[in-house]
C-alpha positions as a LaTeX table, in Angstrom:
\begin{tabular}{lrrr}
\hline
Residue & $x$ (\AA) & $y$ (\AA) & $z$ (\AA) \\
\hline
Unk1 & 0.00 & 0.00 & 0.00 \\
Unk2 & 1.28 & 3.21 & $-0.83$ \\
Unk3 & 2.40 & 5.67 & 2.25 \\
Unk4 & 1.52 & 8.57 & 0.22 \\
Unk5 & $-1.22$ & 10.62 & 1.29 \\
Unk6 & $-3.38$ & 12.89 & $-1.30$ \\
Unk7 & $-3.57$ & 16.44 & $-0.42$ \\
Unk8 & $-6.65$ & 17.91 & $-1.00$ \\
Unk9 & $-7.58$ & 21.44 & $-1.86$ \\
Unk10 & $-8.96$ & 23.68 & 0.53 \\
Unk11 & $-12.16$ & 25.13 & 0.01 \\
Unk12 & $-10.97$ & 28.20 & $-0.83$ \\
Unk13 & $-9.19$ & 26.51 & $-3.66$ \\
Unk14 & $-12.43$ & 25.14 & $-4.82$ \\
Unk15 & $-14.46$ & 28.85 & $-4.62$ \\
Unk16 & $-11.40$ & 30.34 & $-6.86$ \\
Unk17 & $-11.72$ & 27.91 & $-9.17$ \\
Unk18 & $-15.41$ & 28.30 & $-9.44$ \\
Unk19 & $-14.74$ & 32.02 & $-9.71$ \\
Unk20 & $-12.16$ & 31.40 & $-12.29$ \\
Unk21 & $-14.39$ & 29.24 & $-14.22$ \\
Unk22 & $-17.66$ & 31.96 & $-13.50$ \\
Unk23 & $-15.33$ & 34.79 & $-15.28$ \\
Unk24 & $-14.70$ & 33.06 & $-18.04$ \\
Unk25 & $-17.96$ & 31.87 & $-18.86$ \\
Unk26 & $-19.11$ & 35.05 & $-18.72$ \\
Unk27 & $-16.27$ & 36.37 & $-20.73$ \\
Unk28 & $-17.34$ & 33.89 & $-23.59$ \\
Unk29 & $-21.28$ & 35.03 & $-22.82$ \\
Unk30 & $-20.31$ & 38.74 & $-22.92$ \\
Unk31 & $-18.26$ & 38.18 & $-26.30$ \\
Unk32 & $-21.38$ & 36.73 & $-28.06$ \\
Unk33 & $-24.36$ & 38.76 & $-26.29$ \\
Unk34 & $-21.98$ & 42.61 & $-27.61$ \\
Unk35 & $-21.45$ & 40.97 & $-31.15$ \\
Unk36 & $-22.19$ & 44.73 & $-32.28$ \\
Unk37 & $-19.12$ & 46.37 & $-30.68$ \\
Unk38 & $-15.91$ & 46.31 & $-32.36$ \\
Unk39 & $-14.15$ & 43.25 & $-32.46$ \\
Unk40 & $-11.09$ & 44.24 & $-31.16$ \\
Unk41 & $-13.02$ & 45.41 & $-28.15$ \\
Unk42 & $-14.59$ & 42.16 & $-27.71$ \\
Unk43 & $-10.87$ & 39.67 & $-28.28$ \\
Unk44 & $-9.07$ & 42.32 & $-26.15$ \\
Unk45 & $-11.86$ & 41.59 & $-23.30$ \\
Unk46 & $-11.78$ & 37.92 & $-23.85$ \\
Unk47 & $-8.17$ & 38.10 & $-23.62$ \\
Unk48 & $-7.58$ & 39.95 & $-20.31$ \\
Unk49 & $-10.69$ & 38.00 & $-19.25$ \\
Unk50 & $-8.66$ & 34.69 & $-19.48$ \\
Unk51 & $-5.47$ & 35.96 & $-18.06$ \\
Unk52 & $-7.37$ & 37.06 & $-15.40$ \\
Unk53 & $-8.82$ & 33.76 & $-14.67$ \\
Unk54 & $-5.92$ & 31.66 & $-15.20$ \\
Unk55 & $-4.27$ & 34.27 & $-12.27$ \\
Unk56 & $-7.11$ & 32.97 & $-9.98$ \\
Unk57 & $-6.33$ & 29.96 & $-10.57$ \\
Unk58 & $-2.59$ & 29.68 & $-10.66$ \\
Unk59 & $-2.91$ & 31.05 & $-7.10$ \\
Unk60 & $-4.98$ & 27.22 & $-5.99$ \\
Unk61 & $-2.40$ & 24.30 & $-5.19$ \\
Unk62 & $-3.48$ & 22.39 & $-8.76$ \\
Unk63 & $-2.13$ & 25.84 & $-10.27$ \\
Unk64 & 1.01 & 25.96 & $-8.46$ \\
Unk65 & 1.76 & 22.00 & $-8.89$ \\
Unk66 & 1.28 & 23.19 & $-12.43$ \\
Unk67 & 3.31 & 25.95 & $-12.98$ \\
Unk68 & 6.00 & 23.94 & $-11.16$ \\
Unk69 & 5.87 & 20.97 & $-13.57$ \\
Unk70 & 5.89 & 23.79 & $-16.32$ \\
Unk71 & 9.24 & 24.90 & $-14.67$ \\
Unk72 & 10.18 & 21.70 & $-14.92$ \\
Unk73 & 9.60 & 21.26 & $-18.23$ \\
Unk74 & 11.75 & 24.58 & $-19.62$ \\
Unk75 & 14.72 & 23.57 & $-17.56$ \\
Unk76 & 14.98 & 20.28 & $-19.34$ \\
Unk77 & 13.67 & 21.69 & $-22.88$ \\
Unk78 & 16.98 & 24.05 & $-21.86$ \\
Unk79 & 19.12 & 21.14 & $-21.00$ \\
Unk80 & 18.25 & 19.16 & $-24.79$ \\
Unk81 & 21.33 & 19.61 & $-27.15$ \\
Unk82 & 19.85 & 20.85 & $-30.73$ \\
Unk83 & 21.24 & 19.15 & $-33.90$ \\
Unk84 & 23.24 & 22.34 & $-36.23$ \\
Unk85 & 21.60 & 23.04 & $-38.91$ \\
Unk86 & 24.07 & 20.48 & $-41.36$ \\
Unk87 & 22.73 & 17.65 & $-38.66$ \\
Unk88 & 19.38 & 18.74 & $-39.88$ \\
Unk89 & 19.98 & 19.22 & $-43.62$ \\
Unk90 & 21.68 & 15.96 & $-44.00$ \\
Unk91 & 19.20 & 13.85 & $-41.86$ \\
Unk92 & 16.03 & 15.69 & $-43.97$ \\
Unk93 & 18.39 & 14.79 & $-47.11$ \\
Unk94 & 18.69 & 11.17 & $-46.37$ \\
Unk95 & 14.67 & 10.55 & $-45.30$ \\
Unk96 & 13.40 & 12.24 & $-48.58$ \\
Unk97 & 16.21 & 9.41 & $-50.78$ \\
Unk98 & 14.78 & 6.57 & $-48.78$ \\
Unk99 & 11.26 & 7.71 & $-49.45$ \\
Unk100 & 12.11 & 8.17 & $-53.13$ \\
Unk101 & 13.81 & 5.04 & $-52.96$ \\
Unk102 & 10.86 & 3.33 & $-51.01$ \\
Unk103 & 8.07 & 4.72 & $-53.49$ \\
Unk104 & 10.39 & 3.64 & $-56.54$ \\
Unk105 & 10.10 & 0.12 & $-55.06$ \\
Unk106 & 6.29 & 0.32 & $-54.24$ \\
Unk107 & 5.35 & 1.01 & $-57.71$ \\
Unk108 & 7.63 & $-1.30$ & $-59.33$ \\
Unk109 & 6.10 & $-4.70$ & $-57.02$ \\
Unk110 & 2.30 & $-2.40$ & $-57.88$ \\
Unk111 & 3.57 & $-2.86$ & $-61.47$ \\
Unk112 & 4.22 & $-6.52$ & $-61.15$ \\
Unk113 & 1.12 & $-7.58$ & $-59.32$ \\
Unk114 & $-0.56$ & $-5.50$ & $-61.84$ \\
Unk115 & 0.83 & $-7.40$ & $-64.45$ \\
Unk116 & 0.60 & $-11.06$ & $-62.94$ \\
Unk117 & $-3.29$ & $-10.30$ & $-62.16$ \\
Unk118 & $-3.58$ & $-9.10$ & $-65.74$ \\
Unk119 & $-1.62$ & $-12.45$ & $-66.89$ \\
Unk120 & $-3.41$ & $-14.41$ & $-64.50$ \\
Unk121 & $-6.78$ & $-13.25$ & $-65.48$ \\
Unk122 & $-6.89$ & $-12.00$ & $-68.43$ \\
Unk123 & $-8.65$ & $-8.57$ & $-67.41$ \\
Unk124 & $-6.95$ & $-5.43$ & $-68.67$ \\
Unk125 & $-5.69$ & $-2.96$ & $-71.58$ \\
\hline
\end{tabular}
């Protein structure tokens, strides 16, 4: 049995991210009900209407377990050593000759079966 215990989120977690959830609905609501102001108006309000909800919820202990994992995630995506750009031309050079080579091949056994069901058969031009 395992000897970790969950952690749960206090309520307080769960009212921010019902008010997180409550702003953003009605940021989506609000962009469709003033369809006859400018659109700009309306994407600039959705947009600081989502930032301001993902702030809500980035301060609850599911958003902070998640910004940590993103942390995480940039200090290895730093740590990943990039092929140079010859790496990446000679790698792109050698998949498009094997596909050639691979779609040469395809057509030629297409072209035999063709002709062995013609041959066999007797159906075709």
């Amino acid at each position: 049995m395992s000897s970790q215990t969950e952690e749960r989120g206090s309520p307080l977690d769960t009212l921010k991210w019902l008010v997180s959830l409550g702003i953003l609905l009605s940021a989506v609501a609000a962009f469709y009900v003033y369809s006859d102001e400018s659109t700009l108006l309306r994407v600039g309000a959705l947009l600081g209407a989502t930032a301001l909800a993902v702030a809500i919820a980035w301060t609850t202990r599911q958003g902070r377990v998640l910004w940590g994992m993103t942390n995480n995630a940039y200090g290895e995506l730093r740590r990943v050593v990039w092929p140079t750009r010859t790496e990446t031309t000679q790698t792109a050079l050698a998949v498009l000759v094997l596909v050639i080579i691979a779609a040469i091949f395809l057509w030629l056994v297409d072209m035999l079966l063709a002709w062995g069901v013609q041959r066999f058969t007797g159906l075709g031009g």
